[in-house]
C-alpha positions in Angstrom: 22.8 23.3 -2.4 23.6 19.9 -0.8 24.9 21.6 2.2 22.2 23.2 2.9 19.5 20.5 2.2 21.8 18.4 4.8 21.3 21.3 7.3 17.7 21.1 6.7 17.0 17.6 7.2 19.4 17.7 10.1 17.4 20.3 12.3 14.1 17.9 11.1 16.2 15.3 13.2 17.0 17.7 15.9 13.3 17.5 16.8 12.4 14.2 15.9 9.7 14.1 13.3 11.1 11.9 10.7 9.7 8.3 9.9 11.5 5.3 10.5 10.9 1.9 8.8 12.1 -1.1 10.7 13.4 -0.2 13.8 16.8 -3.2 14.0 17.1 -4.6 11.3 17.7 -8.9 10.8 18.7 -10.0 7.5 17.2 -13.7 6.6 19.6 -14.6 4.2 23.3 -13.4 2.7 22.2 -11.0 0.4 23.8 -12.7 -3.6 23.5 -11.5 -6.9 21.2 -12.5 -9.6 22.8 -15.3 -12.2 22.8 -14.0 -15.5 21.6 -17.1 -16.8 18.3 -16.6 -14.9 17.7 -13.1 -15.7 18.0 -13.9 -19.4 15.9 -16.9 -19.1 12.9 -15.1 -17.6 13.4 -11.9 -19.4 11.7 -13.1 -22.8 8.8 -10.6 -23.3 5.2 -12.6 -24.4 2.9 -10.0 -25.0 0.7 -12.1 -26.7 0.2 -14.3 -23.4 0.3 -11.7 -21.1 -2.8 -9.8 -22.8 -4.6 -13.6 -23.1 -4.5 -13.5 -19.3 -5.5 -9.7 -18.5 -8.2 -10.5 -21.1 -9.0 -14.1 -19.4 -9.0 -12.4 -16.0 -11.5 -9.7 -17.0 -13.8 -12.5 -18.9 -13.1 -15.0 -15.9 -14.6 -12.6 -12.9 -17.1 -11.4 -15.4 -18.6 -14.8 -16.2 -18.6 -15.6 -12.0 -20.7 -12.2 -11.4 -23.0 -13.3 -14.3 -23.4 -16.8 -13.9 -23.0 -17.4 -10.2 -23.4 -14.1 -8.5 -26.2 -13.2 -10.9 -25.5 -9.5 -10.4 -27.6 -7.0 -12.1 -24.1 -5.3 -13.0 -22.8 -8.1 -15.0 -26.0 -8.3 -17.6 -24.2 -6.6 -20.4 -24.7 -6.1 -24.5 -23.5 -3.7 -27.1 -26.3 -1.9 -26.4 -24.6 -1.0 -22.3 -20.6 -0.7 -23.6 -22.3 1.4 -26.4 -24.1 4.0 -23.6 -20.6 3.2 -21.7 -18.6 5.0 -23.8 -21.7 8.0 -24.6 -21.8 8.6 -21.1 -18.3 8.6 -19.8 -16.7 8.4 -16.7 -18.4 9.0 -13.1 -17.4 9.0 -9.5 -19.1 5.6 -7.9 -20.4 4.8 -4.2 -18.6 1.9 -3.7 -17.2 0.7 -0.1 -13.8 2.3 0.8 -12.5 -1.3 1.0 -13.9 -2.2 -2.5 -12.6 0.9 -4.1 -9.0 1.2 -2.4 -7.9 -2.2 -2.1 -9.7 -5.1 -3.9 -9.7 -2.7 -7.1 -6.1 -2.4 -6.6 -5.4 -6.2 -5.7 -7.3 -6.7 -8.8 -5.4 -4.6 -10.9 -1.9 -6.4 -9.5 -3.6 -9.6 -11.5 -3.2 -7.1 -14.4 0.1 -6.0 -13.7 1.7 -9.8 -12.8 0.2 -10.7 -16.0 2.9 -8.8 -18.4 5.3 -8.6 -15.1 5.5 -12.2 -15.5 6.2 -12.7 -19.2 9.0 -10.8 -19.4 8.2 -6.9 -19.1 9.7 -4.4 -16.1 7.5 -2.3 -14.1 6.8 0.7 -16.3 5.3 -1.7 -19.2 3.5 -3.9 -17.1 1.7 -0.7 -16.0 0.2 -0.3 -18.9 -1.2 -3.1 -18.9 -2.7 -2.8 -15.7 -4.4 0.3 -17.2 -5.7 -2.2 -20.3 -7.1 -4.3 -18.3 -8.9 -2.0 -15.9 -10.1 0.2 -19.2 -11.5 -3.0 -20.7 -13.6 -3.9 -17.5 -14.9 -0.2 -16.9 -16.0 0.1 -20.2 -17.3 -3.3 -21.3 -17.6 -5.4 -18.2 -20.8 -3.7 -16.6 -23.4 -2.3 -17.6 -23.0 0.7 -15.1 -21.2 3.9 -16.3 -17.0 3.4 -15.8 -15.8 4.9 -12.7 -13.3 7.5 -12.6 -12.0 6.4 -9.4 -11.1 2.8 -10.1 -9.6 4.0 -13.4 -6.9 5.4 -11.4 -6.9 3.2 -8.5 -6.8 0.0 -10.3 -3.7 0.2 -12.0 -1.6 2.5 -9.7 -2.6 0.9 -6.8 -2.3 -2.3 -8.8 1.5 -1.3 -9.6 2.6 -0.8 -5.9 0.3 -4.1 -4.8 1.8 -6.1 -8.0 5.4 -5.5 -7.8 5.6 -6.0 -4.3 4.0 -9.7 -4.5 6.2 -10.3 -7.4 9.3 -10.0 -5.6 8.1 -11.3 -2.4 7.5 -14.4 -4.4 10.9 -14.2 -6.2 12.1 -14.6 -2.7 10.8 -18.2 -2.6 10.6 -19.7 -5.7 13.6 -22.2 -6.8 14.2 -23.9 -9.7 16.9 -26.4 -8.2 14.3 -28.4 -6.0 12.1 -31.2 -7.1 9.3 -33.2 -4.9 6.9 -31.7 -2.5 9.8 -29.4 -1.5 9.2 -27.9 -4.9 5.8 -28.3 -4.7 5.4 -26.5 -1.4 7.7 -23.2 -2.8 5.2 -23.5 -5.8 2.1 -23.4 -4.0 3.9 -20.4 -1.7 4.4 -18.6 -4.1 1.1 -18.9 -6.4 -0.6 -17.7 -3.2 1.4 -14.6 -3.1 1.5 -13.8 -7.2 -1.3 -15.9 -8.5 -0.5 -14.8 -11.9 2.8 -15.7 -11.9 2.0 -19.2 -10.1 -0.6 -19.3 -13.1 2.1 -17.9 -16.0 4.6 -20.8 -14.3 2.2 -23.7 -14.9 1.6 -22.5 -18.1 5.3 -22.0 -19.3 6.2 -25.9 -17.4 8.5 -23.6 -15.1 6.7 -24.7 -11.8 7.7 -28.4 -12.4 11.1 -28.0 -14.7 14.7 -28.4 -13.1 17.1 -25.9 -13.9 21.2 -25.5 -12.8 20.1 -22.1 -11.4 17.6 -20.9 -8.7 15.5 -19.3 -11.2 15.7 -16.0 -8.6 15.3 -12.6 -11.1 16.8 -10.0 -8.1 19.1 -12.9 -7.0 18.8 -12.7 -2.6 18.3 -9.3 -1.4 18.8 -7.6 1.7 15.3 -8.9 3.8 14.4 -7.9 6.8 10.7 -9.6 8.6 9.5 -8.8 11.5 6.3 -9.8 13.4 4.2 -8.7 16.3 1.5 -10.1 18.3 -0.6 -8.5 21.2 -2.8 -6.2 22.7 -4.8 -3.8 20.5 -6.9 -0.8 23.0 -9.0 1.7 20.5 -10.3 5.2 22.0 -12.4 7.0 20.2 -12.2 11.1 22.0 -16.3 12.4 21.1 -19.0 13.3 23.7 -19.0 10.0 24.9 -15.4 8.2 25.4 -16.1 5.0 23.3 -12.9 2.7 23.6 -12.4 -1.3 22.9 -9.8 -3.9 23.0 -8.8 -7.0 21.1 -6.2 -9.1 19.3 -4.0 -7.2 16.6 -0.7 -8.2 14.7 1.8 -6.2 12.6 3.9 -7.3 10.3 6.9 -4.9 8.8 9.0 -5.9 5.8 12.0 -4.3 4.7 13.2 -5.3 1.2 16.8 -4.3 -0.3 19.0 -1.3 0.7 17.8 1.9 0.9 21.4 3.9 1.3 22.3 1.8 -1.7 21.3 3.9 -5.3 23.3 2.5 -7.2 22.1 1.2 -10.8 18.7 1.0 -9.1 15.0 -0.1 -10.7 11.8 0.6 -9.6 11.4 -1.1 -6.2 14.8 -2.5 -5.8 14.3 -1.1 -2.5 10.5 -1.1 -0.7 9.1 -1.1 3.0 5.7 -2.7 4.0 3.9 -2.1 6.9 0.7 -4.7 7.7 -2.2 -4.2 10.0 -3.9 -6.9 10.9 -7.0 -7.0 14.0 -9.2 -9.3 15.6 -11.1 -6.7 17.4 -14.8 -7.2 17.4 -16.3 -4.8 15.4 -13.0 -3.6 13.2 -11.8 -4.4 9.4 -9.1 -7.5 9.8 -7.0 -5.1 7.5 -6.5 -2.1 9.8 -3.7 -0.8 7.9 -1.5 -1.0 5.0 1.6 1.3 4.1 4.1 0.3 1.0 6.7 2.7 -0.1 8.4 1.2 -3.2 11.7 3.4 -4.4 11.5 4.1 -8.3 14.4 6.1 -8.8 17.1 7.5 -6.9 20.7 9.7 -6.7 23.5 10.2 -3.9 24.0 13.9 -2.6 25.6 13.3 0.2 28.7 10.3 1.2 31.2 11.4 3.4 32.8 10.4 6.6 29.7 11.8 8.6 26.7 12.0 6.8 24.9 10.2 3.8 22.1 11.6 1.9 19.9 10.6 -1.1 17.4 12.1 -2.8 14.7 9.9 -4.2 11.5 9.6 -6.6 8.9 7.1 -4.4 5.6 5.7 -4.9 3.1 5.1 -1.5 0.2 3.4 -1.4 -1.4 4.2 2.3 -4.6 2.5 3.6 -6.0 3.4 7.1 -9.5 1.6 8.3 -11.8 1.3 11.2 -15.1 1.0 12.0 -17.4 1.5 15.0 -15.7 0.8 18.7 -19.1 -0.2 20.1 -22.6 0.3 20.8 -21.4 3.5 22.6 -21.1 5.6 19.5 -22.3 4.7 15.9 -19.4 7.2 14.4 -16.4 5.4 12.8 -13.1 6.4 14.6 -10.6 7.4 10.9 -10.7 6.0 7.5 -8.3 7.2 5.1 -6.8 5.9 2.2 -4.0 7.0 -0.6 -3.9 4.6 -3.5 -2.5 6.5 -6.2 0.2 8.5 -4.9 4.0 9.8 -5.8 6.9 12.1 -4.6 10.3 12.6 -3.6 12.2 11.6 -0.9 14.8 12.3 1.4 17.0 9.1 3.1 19.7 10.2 5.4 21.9 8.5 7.7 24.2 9.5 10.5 27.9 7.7 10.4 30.5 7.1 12.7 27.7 6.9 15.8 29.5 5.1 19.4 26.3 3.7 20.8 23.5 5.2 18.4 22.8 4.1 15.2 20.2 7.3 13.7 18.7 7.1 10.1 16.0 9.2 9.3 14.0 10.2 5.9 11.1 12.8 5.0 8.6 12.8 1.8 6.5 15.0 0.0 4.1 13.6 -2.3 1.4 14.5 -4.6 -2.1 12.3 -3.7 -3.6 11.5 -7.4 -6.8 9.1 -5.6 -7.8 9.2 -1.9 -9.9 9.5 0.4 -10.8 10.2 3.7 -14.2 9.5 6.2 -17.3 11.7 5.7 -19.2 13.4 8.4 -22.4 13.9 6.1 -22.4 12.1 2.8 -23.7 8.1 3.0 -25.0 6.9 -0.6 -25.2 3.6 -1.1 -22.0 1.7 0.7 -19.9 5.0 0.6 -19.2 7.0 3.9 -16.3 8.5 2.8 -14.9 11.4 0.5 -12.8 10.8 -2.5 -10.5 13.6 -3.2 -6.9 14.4 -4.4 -4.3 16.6 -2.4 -1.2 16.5 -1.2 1.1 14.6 1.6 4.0 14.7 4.0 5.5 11.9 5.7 8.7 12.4 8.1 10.0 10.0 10.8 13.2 9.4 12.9 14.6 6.3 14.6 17.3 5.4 16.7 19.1 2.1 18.0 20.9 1.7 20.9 24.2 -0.8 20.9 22.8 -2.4 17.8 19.6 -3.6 18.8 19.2 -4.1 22.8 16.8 -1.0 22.4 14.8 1.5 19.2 12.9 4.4 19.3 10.8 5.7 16.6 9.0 8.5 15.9 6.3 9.2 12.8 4.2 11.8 11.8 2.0 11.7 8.6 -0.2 15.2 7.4 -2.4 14.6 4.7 -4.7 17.5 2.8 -7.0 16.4 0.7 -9.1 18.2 -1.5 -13.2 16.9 -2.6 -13.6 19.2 -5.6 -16.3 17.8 -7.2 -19.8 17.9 -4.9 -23.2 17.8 -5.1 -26.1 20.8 -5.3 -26.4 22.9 -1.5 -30.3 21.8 -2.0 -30.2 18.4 -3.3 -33.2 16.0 -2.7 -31.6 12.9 -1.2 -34.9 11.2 -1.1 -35.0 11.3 -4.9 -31.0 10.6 -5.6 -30.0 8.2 -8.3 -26.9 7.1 -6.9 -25.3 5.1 -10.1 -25.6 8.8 -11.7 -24.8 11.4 -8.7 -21.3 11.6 -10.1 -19.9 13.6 -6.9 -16.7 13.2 -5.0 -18.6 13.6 -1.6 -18.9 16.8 0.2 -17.4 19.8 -1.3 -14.6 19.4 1.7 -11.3 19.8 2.6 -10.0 17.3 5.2 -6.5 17.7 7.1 -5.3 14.7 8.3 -2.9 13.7 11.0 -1.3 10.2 12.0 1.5 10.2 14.8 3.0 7.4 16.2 5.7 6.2 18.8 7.3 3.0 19.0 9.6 1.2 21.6 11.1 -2.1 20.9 13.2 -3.5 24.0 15.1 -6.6 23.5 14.4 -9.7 26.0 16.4 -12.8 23.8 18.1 -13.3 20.8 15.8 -12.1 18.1 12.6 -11.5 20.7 11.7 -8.1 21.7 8.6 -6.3 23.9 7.1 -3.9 21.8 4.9 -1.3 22.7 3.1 1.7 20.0 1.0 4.5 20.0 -0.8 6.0 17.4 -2.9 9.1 17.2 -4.8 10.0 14.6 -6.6 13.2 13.6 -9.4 14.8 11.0 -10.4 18.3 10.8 -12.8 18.7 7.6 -13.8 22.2 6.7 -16.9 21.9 4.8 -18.4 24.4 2.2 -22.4 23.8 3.1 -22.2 21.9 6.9 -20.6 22.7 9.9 -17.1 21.6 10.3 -16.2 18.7 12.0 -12.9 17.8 14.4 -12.4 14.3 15.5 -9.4 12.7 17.4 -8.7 8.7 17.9 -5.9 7.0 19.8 -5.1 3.4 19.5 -2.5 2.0 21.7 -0.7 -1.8 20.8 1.4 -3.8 22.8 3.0 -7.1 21.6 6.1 -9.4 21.1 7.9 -9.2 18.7 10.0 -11.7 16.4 12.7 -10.3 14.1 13.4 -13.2 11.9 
């Protein structure tokens, strides 16, 4: 059975669909060992505190949309949690970036709470799940949604841990004075929970023999890019801009190492970021966190691991110009999970090839509608399935990388609306649809170069190309390509 999954994934090589992370790889520090001392010193379990502060959170935003905001939503009595829990849960119209990201930064507050007083990924979870369960069914006096049910804490989980250990990364307990002060601060910004569980606990200001580090100094890899963005929408009318855009790619432990591993020892990031007139600062966002993982193959030749991942994927744009009102691609995955293959080719002369593939089951996404627009929602929430496969090489260590990506994604809107509904008379706090009746086939495929000028400065050049083909049940179907096109320098810390 191994053999032949090796064969398998070695003729997906063969014609180079596989999906690479970072393409040369920099460490920023010698990788060390936790201290014991410092695991068992942060490893005390609160639960008492952490609920406080998932409670505190929800009674914190809650008392800013009421009091400051004065949003209708936030006028609540027993009289809403009461119809609340009568009614039950509903699909809401929010905007994708409401839904699919600020729900799931939120629910990381959740999930830092308990992740920072002691509890490991799986338990912190849960109270992520508290938390958003508390605020959908007492916090507003609209019915709970069923998609932020799910994409608060799972999305919360992939956002949360990530921040966590990015900010494990800078905290240390040896230093004192506005060094101290400054890795503090750093980190509060990333894990404002923690930063917040630290000032409560003293630990931000007290001086210990150790670093304080929980994963010790893994094996880190940054690198960042800045440049040239050019997006093409392909529609009757070419519509096409230019602007700023930078990309940031983090790669956080080892991932041919499976060895005693915990959820997200090992994780890959993959930033976005624009300054495009017209299109979302966050363009994109891709995490793939490890949760568990076993060796198949560890020979002379080949290695080969077979792993169970969780991806949170986040695709957004908006319209090029005045050329064409439609929106390029939006697409999202906050709630997803599957296994994973890592493979790795030994014993290369000049080529260094590493390669992996995924298939994964999509809980929560969603992807751009051609026909539904109630209230700030343009898009379709659905559930479906996903494939993600990718190869990269290096030549002579890292004077120049080639990598190749492709992403499919089906998802499935199985909840609609009525063929002859009366939009004119819609209630759209109580539609409870998906979106269309649709299924949407997604494609994004990608090429990147990076050529190496000095020392740890490359010229990098990538192009993307994404597609949608929705079949719809009542409208015609629609077919859309886009093609965005980057090039930048890049700095491989």
């Amino acid at each position: 059975m191994k053999k032949l999954i090796l064969v398998l994934f070695t003729c997906l090589i063969s014609i180079g669909i596989v999906y690479p992370q970072v393409a040369i790889r920099h460490q920023i520090a010698t990788p060390r060992a936790a201290d014991s001392l410092d695991i068992a010193f942060y490893a005390r379990k609160k639960g008492f505190q952490a609920g406080a502060m998932v409670f505190g959170i929800n009674m914190g935003v809650w008392a800013f949309d009421r009091y400051v905001r004065k949003a209708d939503f936030a006028y609540i009595n027993m009289h809403t949690i009461k119809d609340n829990f009568k009614h039950g849960f509903v699909w809401d119209n929010d905007a994708m970036q409401t839904n699919m990201f600020m729900h799931p930064y939120h629910g990381n507050l959740y999930y830092n709470s308990a992740r920072s007083n002691g509890y490991n990924y799986w338990q912190s979870g849960l109270f992520a799940f508290g938390g958003s369960f508390m605020w959908e069914m007492a916090m507003e006096n609209e019915f709970p949604s069923t998609n932020d049910i799910l994409a608060t804490p799972i999305g919360g989980m992939a956002l949360g841990e990530v921040m966590y250990r990015v900010s494990d990364l800078i905290l240390d307990d040896r230093r004192t004075g506005w060094s101290r002060f400054g890795l503090e601060f750093a980190s509060f910004l990333i894990s404002p929970m923690r930063g917040l569980t630290r000032i409560i606990n003293g630990d931000a200001w007290r001086r210990r023999s150790t670093s304080g580090k929980q994963f010790g100094v893994p094996d880190v890899s940054v690198d960042v890019s800045v440049g040239i963005r050019t997006l093409e929408l392909k529609d009757e009318i070419l519509d096409k801009g230019m602007g700023l855009a930078s990309e940031i790619n983090i790669e956080y432990g080892d991932r041919f190492d499976v060895e005693e591993t915990k959820p997200y020892d090992y994780f890959s990031i993959k930033a976005n970021l624009n300054w495009q007139a017209e299109q979302p600062v966050l363009g994109q966002l891709n995490i793939i966190g490890r949760l568990a993982a076993k060796e198949l193959v560890n020979n002379a030749k080949h290695y080969l691991s077979l792993g169970l991942y969780q991806h949170f994927d986040y695709y957004d744009s908006d319209t090029i110009s005045a050329v064409s009102a439609k929106t390029p691609y939006k697409f999202c995955t906050p709630a997803s999970f599957g296994g994973g293959l890592i493979y790795k080719r030994k014993l290369a002369r000049k080529w260094d090839i590493d390669a992996y593939a995924h298939l994964n089951a999509i809980l929560l996404g969603g992807a751009l509608s051609d026909y539904y627009q109630v209230d700030e929602r343009i898009y379709n929430l659905a559930s479906g399935y996903s494939t993600k496969v990718g190869f990269h090489f290096v030549y002579k260590k890292d004077k120049f990388a080639a990598s190749t990506t492709y992403e499919a994604y089906q998802m499935f809107t199985w909840k609609g609306y009525p063929k002859d509904i009366d939009w004119d008379n819609v209630e759209s706090k109580t539609l409870n649809a998906q979106g269309d009746r649709s299924r949407a086939i997604l494609h994004a495929t990608g090429l990147r170069l990076d050529f190496k000028l000095r020392n740890q400065l490359y010229l990098t050049t990538t192009f993307m190309n994404y597609t949608r083909n929705t079949k719809y049940k009542y409208y015609r179907d629609v077919f859309s390509s886009t093609s965005e096109g980057r090039l930048m320098m890049t700095y491989k810390f």
